[in-house]
C-alpha positions as CSV (number, residue, x, y, z in Angstrom):
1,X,5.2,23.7,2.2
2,X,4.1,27.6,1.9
3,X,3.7,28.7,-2.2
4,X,6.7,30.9,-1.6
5,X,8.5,28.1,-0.4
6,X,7.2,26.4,-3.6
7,X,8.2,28.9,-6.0
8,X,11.4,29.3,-4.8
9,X,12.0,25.4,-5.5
10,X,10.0,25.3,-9.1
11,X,12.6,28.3,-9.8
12,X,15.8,26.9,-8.6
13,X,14.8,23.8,-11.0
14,X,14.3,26.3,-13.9
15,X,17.7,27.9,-13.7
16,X,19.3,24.6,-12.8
17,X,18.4,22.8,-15.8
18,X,19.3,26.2,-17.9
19,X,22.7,26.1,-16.5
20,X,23.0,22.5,-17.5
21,X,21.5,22.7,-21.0
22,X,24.4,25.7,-22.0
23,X,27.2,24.1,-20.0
24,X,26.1,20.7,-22.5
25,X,25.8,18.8,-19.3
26,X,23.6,15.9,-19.8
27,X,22.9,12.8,-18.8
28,X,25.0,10.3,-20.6
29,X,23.9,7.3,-18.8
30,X,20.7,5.1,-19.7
31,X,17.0,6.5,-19.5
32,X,13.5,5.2,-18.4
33,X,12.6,2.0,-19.8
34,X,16.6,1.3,-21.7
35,X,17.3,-1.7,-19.3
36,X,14.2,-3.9,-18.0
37,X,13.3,-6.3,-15.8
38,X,11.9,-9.0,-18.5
39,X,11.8,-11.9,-17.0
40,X,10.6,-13.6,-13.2
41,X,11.1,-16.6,-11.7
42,X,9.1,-16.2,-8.2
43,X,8.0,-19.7,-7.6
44,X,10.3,-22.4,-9.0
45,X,9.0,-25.2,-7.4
46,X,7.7,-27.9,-8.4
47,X,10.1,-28.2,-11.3
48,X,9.1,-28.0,-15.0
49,X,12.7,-28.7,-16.5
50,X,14.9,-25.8,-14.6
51,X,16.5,-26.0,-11.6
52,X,14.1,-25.1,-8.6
53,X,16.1,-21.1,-8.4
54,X,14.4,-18.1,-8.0
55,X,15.6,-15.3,-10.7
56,X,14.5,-12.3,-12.5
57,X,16.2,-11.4,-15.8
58,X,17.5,-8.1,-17.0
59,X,18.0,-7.2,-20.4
60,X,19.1,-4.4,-22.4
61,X,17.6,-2.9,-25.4
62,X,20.1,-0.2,-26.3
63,X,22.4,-0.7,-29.2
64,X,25.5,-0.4,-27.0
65,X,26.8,-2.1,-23.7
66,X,25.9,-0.7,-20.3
67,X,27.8,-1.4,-16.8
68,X,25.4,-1.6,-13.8
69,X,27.9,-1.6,-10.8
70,X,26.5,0.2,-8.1
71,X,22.8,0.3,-9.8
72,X,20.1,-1.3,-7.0
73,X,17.6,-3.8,-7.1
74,X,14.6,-3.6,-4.6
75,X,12.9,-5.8,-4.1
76,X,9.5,-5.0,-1.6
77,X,11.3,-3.1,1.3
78,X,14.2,-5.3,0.5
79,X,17.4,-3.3,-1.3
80,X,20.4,-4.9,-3.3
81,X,23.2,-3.4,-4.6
82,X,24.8,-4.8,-7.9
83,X,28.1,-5.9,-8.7
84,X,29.8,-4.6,-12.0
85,X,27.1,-6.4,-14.2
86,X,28.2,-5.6,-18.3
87,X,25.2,-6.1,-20.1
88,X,25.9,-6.3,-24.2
89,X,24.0,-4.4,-26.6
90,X,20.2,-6.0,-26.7
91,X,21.8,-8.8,-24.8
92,X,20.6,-10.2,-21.3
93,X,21.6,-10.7,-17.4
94,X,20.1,-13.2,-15.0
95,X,20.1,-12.7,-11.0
96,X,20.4,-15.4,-9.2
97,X,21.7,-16.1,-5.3
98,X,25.2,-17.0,-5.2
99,X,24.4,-20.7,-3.5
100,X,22.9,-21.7,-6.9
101,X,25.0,-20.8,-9.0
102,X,27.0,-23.8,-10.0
103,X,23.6,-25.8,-10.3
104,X,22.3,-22.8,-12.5
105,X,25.5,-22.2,-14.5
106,X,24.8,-25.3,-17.8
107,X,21.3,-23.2,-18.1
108,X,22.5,-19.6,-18.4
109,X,25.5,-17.9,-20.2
110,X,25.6,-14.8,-18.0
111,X,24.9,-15.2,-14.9
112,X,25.2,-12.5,-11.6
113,X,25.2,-13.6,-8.1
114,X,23.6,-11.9,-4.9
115,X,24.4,-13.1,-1.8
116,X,20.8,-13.6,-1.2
117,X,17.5,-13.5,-4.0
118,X,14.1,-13.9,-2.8
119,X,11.2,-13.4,-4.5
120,X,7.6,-13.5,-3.2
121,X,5.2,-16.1,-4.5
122,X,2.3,-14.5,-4.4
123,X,4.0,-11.0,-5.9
124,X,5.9,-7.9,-5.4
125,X,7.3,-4.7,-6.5
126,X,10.2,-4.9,-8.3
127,X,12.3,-2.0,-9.2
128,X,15.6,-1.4,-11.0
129,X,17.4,2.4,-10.4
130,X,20.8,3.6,-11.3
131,X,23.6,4.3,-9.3
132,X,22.0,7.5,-8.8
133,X,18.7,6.7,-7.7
134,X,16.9,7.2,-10.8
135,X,13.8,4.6,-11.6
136,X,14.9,2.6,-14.9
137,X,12.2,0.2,-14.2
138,X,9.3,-0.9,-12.0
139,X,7.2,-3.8,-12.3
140,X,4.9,-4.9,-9.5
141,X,3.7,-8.9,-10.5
142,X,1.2,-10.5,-8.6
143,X,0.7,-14.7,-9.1
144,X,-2.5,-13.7,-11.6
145,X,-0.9,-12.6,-14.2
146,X,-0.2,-16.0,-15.1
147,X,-3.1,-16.4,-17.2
148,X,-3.0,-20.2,-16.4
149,X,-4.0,-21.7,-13.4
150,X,-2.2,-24.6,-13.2
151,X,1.1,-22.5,-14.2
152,X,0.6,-20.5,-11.2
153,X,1.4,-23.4,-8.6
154,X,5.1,-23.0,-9.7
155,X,7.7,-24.6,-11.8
156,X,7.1,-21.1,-15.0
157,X,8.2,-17.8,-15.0
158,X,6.7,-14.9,-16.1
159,X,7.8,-12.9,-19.5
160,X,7.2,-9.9,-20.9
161,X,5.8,-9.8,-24.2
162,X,6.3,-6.8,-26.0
163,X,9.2,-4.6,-24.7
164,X,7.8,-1.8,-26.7
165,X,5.0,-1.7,-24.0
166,X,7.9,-1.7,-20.6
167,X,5.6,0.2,-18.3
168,X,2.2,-2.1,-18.7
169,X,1.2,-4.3,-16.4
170,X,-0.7,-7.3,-16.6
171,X,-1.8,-7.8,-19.9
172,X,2.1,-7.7,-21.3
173,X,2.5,-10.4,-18.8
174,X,2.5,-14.3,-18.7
175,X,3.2,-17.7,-18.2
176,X,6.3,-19.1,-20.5
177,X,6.2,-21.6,-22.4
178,X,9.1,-23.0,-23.1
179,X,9.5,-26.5,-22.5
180,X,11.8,-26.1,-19.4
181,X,9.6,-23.5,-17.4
182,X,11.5,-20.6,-18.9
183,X,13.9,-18.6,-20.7
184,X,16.7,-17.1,-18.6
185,X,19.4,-15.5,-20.4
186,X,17.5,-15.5,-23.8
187,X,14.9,-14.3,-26.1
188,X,11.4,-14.6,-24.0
189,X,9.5,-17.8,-25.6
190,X,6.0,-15.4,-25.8
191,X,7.7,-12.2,-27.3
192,X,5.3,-11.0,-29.8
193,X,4.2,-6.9,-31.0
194,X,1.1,-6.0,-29.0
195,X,-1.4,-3.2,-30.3
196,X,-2.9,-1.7,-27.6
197,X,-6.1,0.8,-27.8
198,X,-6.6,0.9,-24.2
199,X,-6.9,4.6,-23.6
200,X,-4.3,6.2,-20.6
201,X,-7.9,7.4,-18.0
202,X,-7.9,9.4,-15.0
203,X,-8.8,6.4,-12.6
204,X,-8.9,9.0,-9.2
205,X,-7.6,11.3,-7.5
206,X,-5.9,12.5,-3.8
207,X,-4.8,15.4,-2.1
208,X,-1.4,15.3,-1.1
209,X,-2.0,18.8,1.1
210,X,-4.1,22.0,0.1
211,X,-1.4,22.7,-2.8
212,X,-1.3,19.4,-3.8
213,X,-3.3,17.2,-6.0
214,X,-2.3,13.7,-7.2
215,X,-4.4,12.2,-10.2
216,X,-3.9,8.8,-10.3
217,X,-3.8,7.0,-14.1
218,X,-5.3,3.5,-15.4
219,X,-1.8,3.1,-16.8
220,X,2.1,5.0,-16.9
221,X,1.6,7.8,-19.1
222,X,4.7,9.3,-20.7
223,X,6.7,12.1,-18.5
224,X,5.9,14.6,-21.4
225,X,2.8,15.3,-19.5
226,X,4.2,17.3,-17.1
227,X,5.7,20.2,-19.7
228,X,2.3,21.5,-20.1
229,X,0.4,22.7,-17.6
230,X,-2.4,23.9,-19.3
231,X,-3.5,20.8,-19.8
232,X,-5.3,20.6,-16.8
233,X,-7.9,23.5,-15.4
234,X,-9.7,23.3,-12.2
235,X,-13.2,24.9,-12.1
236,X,-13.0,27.1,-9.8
237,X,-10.2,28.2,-11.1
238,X,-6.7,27.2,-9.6
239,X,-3.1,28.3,-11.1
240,X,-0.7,25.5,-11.6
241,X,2.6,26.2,-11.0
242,X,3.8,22.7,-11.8
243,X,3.3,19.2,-12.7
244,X,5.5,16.6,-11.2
245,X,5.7,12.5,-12.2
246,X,5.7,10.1,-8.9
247,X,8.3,7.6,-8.9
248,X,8.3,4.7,-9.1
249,X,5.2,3.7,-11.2
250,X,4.8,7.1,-12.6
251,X,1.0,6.3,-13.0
252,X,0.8,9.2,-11.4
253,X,1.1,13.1,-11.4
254,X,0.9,15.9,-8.6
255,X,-0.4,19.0,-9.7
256,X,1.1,22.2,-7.5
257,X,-1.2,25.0,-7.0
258,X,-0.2,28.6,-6.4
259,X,-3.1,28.8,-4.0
260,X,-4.4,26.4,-1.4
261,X,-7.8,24.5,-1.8
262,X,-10.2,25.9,0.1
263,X,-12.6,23.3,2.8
264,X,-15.6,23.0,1.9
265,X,-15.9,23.6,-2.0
266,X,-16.7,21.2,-4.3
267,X,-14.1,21.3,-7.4
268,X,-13.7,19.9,-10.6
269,X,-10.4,18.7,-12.7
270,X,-10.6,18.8,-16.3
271,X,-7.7,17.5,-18.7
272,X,-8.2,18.0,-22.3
273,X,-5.3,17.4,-24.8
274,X,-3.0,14.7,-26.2
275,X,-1.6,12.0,-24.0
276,X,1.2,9.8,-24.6
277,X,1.2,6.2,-23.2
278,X,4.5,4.5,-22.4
279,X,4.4,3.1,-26.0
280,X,4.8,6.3,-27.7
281,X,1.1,6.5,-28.7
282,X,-0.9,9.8,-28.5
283,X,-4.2,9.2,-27.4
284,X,-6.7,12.9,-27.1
285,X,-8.3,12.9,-23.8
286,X,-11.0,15.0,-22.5
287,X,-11.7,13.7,-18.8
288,X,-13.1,15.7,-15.6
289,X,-13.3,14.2,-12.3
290,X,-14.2,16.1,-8.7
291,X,-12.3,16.8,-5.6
292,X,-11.7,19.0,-2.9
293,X,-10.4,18.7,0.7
294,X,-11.6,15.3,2.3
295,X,-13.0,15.0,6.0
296,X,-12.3,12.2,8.3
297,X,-14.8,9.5,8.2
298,X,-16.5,9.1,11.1
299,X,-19.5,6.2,12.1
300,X,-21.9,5.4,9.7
301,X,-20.6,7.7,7.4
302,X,-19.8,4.9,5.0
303,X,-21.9,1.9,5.0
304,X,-20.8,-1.3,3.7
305,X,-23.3,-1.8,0.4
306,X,-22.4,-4.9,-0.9
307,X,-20.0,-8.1,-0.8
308,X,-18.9,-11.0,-2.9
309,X,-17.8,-14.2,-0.2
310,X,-18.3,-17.1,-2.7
311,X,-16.9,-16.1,-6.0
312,X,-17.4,-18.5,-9.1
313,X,-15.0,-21.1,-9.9
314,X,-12.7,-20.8,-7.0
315,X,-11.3,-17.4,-8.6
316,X,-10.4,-15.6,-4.9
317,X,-12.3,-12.7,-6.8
318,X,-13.7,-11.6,-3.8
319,X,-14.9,-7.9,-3.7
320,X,-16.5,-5.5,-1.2
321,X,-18.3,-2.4,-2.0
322,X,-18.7,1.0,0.3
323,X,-21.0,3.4,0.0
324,X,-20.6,6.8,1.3
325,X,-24.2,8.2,2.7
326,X,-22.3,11.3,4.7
327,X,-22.6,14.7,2.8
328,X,-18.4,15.2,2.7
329,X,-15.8,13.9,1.0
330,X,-14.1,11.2,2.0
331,X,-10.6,9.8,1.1
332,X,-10.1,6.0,1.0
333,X,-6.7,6.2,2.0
334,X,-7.9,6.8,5.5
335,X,-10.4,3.8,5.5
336,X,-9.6,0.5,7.6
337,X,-11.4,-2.7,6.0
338,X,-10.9,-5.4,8.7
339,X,-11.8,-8.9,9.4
340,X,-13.1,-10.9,12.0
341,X,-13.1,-10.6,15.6
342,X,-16.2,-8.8,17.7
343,X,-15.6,-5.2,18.3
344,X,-12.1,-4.9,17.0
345,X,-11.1,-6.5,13.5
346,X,-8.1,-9.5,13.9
347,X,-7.1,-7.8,11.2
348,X,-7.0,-4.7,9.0
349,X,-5.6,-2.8,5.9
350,X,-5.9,0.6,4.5
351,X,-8.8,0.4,2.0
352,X,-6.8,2.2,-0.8
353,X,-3.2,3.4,0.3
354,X,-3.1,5.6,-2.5
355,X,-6.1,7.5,-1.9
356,X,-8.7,7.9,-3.7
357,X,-11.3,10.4,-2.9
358,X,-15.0,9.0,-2.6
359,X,-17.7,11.7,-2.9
360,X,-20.9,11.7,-1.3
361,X,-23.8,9.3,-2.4
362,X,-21.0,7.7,-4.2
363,X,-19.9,3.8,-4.1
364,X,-16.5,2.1,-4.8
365,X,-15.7,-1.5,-4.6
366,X,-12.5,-3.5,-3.3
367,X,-11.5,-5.9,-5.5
368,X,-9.0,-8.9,-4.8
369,X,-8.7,-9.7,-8.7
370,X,-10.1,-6.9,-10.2
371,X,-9.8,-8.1,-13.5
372,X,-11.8,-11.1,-13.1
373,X,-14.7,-9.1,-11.4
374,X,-14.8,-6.7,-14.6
375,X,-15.0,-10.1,-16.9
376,X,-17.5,-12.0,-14.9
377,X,-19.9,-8.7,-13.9
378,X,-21.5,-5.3,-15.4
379,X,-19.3,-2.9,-14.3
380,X,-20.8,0.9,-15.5
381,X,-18.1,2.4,-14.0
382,X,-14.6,0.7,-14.1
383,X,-13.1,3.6,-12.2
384,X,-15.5,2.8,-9.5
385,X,-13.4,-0.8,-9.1
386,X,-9.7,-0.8,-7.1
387,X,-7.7,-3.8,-7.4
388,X,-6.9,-4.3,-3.5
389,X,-4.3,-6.7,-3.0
390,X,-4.3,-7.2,0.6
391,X,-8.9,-7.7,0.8
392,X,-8.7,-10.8,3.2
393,X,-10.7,-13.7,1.3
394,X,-13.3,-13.6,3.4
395,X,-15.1,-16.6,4.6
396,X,-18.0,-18.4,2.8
397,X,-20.4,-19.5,4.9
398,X,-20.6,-16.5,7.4
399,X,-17.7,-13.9,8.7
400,X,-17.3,-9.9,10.1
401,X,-16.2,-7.3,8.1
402,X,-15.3,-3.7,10.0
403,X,-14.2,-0.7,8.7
404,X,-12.8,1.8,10.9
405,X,-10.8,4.5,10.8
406,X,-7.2,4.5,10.7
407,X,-7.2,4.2,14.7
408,X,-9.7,1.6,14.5
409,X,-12.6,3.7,15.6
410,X,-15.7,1.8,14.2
411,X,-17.2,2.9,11.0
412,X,-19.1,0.1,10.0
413,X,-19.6,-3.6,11.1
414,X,-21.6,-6.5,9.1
415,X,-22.1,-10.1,10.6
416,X,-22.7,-12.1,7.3
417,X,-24.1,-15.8,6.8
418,X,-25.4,-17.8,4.1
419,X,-29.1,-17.4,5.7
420,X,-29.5,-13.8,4.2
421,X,-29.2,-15.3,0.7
422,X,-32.5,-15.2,-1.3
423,X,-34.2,-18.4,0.0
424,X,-34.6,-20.6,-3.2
425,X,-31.0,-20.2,-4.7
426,X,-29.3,-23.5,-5.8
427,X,-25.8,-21.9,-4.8
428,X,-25.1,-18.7,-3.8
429,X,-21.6,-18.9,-5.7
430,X,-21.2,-16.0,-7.8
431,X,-24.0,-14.4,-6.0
432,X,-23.3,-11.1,-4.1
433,X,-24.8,-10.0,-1.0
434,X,-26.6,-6.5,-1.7
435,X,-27.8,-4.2,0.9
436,X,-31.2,-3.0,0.3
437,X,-31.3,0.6,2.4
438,X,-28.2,2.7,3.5
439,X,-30.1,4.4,5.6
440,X,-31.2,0.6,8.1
441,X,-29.4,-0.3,10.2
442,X,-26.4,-2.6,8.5
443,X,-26.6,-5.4,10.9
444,X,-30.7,-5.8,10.3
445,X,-31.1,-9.6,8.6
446,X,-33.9,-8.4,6.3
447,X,-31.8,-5.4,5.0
448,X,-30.1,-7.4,2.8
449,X,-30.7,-9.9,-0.2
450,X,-28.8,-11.9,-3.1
451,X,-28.5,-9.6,-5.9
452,X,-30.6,-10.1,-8.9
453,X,-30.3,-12.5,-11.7
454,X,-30.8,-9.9,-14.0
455,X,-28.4,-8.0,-13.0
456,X,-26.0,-10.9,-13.2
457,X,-25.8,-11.5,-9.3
458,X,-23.7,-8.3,-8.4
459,X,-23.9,-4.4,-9.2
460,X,-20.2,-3.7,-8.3
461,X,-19.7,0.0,-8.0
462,X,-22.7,1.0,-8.8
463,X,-26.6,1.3,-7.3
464,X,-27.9,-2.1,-6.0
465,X,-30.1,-4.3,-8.4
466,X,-32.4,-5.1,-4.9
467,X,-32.2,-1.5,-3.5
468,X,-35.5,-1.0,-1.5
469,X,-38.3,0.4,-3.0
470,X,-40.0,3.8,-1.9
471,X,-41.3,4.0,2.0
472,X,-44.5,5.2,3.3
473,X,-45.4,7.4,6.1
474,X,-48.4,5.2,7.0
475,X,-48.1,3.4,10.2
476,X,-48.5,0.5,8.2
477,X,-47.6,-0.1,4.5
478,X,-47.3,-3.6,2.5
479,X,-44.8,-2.7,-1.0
480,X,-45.1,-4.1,-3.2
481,X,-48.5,-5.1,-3.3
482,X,-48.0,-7.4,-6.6
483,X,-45.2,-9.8,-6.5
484,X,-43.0,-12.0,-8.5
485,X,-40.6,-13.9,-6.3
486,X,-37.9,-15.5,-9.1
487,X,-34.8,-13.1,-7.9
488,X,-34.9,-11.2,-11.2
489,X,-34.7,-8.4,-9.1
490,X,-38.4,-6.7,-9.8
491,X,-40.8,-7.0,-7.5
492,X,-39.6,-10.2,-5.5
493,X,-40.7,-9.8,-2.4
494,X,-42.9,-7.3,-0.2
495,X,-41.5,-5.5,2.4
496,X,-44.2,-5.3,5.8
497,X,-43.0,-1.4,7.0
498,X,-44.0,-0.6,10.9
499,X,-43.9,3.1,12.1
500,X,-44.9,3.6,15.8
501,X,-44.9,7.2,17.9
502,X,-43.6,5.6,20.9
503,X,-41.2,2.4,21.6
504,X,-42.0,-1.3,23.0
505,X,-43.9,-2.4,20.2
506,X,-44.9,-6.0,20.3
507,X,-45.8,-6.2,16.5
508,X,-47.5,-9.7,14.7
509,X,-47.7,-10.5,11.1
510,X,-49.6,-13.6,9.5
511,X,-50.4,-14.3,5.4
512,X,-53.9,-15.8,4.5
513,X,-54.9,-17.5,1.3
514,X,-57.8,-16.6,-0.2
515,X,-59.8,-19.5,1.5
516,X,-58.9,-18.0,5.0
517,X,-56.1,-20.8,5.9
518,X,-52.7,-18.6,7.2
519,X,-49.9,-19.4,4.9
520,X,-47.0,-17.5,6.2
521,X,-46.4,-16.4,9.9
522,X,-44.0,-13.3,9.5
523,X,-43.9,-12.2,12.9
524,X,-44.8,-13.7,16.2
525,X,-45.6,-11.3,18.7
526,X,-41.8,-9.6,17.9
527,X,-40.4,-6.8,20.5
528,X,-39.8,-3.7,17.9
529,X,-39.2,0.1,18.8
530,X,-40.3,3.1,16.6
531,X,-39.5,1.8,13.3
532,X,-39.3,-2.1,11.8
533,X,-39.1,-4.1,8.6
534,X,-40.4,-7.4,7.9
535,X,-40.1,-9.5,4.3
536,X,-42.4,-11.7,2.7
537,X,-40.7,-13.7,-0.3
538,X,-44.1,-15.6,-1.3
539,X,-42.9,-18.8,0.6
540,X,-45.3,-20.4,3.2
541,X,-43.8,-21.8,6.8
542,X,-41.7,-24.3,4.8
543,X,-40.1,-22.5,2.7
544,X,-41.9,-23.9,-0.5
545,X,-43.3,-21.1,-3.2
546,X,-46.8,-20.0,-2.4
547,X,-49.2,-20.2,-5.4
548,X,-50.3,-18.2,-7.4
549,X,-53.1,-15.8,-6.5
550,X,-54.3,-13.4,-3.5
551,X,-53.3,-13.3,-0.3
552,X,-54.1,-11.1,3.1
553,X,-51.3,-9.7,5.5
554,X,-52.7,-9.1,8.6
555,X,-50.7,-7.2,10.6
556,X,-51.2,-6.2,14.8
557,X,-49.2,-4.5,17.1
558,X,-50.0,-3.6,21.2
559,X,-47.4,-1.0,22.7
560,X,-46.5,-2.6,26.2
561,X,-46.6,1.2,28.3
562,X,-49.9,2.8,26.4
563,X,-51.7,-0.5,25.7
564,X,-53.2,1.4,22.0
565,X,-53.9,-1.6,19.6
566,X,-53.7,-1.3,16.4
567,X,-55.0,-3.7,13.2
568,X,-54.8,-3.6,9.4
569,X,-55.2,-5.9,6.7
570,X,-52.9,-5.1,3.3
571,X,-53.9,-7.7,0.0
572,X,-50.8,-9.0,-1.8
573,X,-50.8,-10.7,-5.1
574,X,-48.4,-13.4,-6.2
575,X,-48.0,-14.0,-9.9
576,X,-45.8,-16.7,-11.7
């Protein structure tokens, strides 16, 4: 769309909603948030005390009756049309398919019948509109929000808590508890007034087109936001001609431009002023985020930094973090993250569908239950964390994680197993997998290691705890040269670094005690080309912790075409 085209549109708007507002046409009919979807029933099986039916519950919180014939249901891709539903004032529907209905009937005093109702298990977006297309409500579930574990294997519903709060997600959320499994057709058993101080953030952001910016929020904020467009500036400076709510979360907003973003600069987004939340609250905000015209990611412009396989107590909290080494932006949106197979993933989804743009040096991590990962880890960032639904849970023991572009071109590829753990770990559940260089090559064993214990066991979204330490030009260099192998991320290993002129390298590496007796044989006459690593934990050939005290690293290397030798010896100190 050109900006005249664009202006034209904005204008027509205007003069259409003048005309409207003299002629005392308005909208008669309900508004956002008036009739809500307050109750689901996704997995009714095993029974608590219900009949085993799938339902969701409507209810109205105007003073007055409202008719929904011809309003629509949809549910995922899936759209139904309703029949002349009367709801009373505050009163309550509940949607059933028409097969259960006699079975249903003794539980429910207002019942209406589809010809067909099915709910996912696992969850969905739900979303009531009038009969003129207009988003009333939108609720997308997922099995988690039951807060309860055993409540999520079925036989409970879910209930809103606090209809004062219609557009939150999971914390207005949970299990029932009503004896039977649920309420339908009646007061939710968990209603209750929630006070909420969790401020409305700017959680990223995505360009649409080079006149269009979307700025994605940590929650629905209230459609007053887009009367005032001087909330926002852009540094340089861009005029906006408009801001428009995206249906049908409305956690979102597209800012228009009168001018196209230009390649190649670096902005930055500022919005300073008073937000409303959907509860009516007024929260002042002064937030600035970059962005700017994203390039297609190409290989080894994102690296795969860090991942969570085994995560604590059988939580399916797995997560997966990507760094972005290029010097571009890059838009996640366009980002495969697959699984399995060899050179093509068995499977693959888009990263964030969304977007959200990832700058350069920066890191963002998939989450499958993001909410867990922010209660069981540091998180300095919780923007830097993406709930990803569709993250396969990826294998324990060892797996292959790809990303790719969106035409499966390779990006990245890591082979994991247990083996690249740190050594000496009881269990590595709830212990993360952190790459140690971007820069190495990601499917090189020794470039990775179990995060540190001080760190918690994972640094999602933010700089490894066991990031290497700083190389040397020397053809040989031993860092650390004091070590304290306990995994508390200091100083727990030292890394052998190998730099050769030419290639064919057939490099050697053996520890001594201080009595002369070798302790450790790192290397065995190993094939390496211009540049190789090699780690030494303070184990001896067994694997059991080396004492305490000095040690010598000799390390030799022959080149197989020039036949030039070389020797060192490096001293390395263990303390405990």
């Amino acid at each position: 769309m050109n900006v005249k085209t664009l202006k034209a549109l904005l204008l027509l708007e205007i003069f259409l909603g003048i005309q409207n507002g003299l002629l005392g046409q308005t909208d008669s009919g309900p508004s956002r948030y008036d009739i809500l979807i307050s109750e689901i029933m996704a997995k009714p099986a095993p029974q608590t005390g219900l009949p085993a039916v799938e339902y969701i519950e409507l209810h109205n919180r105007l003073p007055h009756p409202v008719n929904l014939q011809n309003w629509q249901l949809k549910l995922g891709n899936t759209v139904k049309k309703l029949p002349d539903i009367a709801l009373d004032s505050n009163g309550y529907a509940v949607i059933i398919a028409q097969k259960h209905q006699e079975e249903f009937a003794p539980f429910c005093d207002h019942l209406v019948t589809l010809s067909s109702l099915s709910v996912t298990d696992g969850g969905q977006t739900l979303t009531l509109s009038d009969k003129d297309g207009k988003v009333i409500h939108h609720v997308n579930f997922r099995r988690s929000w039951h807060t309860e574990a055993i409540k999520q294997e079925g036989g409970w519903s879910l209930e809103m808590i606090d209809t004062g709060w219609p557009c939150a997600g999971e914390w207005n959320w949970d299990s029932s508890t009503d004896p039977s499994g649920g309420t339908p057709g009646r007061p939710n058993s968990i209603r209750n007034i929630l006070n909420s101080n969790i401020l409305p953030t700017i959680s990223g952001v995505t360009m649409i087109d080079s006149l269009t910016l979307r700025v994605h929020w940590s929650q629905t904020v209230d459609q007053s936001i887009t009367q005032d467009v001087s909330v926002f500036q852009t540094s340089p400076s861009l005029d906006i001609l408009a801001i428009k709510e995206t249906a049908p979360e409305f956690s979102s907003v597209d800012l228009l431009f009168s001018a196209p973003v230009k390649p190649g600069i670096s902005y930055r987004l500022t919005c300073r002023g008073n937000i409303l939340d959907c509860g009516g609250n007024s929260h002042p905000t002064e937030e600035e985020i970059p962005f700017g015209i994203a390039c297609p990611p190409g290989e080894n412009d994102l690296v795969i930094n860090e991942i969570l396989t085994n995560p604590l107590d059988g939580s399916g909290a797995d997560y997966l973090e990507i760094h972005n080494r290029s010097g571009h932006i890059i838009d996640m949106k366009e980002v495969k993250v697959g699984y399995g197979g060899d050179t093509l993933p068995q499977k693959a989804v888009v990263a964030v569908s969304k977007g959200w743009q990832l700058h350069p040096e920066e890191y963002v991590t998939l989450c499958r239950q993001r909410a867990v990962t922010l209660e069981q880890y540091v998180c300095k960032d919780e923007r830097r964390l993406i709930q990803c639904d569709s993250l396969p849970d990826f294998a324990i023991s060892q797996g292959v994680v790809h990303l790719t572009d969106k035409s499966l071109r390779r990006i990245d590829r890591l082979a994991y197993n247990e083996n690249m753990h740190y050594s000496k770990l009881l269990t590595s559940k709830g212990v993360a997998l952190e790459r140690l260089y971007p820069d190495r090559p990601t499917q090189e064993e020794s470039n990775w290691r179990s995060a540190a214990e001080s760190a918690g066991y994972g640094t999602p979204g933010y700089r490894n705890s066991q990031a290497g330490c700083a190389e040397s030009e020397a053809e040989f260099a031993v860092l650390p040269e004091v070590i304290s192998p306990d995994n508390d991320g200091s100083e727990d290993y030292a890394e052998v670094i190998c730099r050769f002129p030419e290639e064919e390298n057939r490099v050697s590496i053996v520890v001594y005690n201080s009595r002369g007796h070798p302790v450790k044989h790192l290397a065995n006459n190993v094939l390496c080309g211009n540049e190789s690593f090699f780690r030494w934990e303070g184990d001896d050939n067994n694997g059991a912790p080396a004492p305490a005290g000095m040690y010598v690293m000799q390390i030799e290397s022959w080149n197989l075409r020039t036949g030039k030798t070389l020797r060192k010896r490096k001293v390395v100190s263990i303390y405990r």
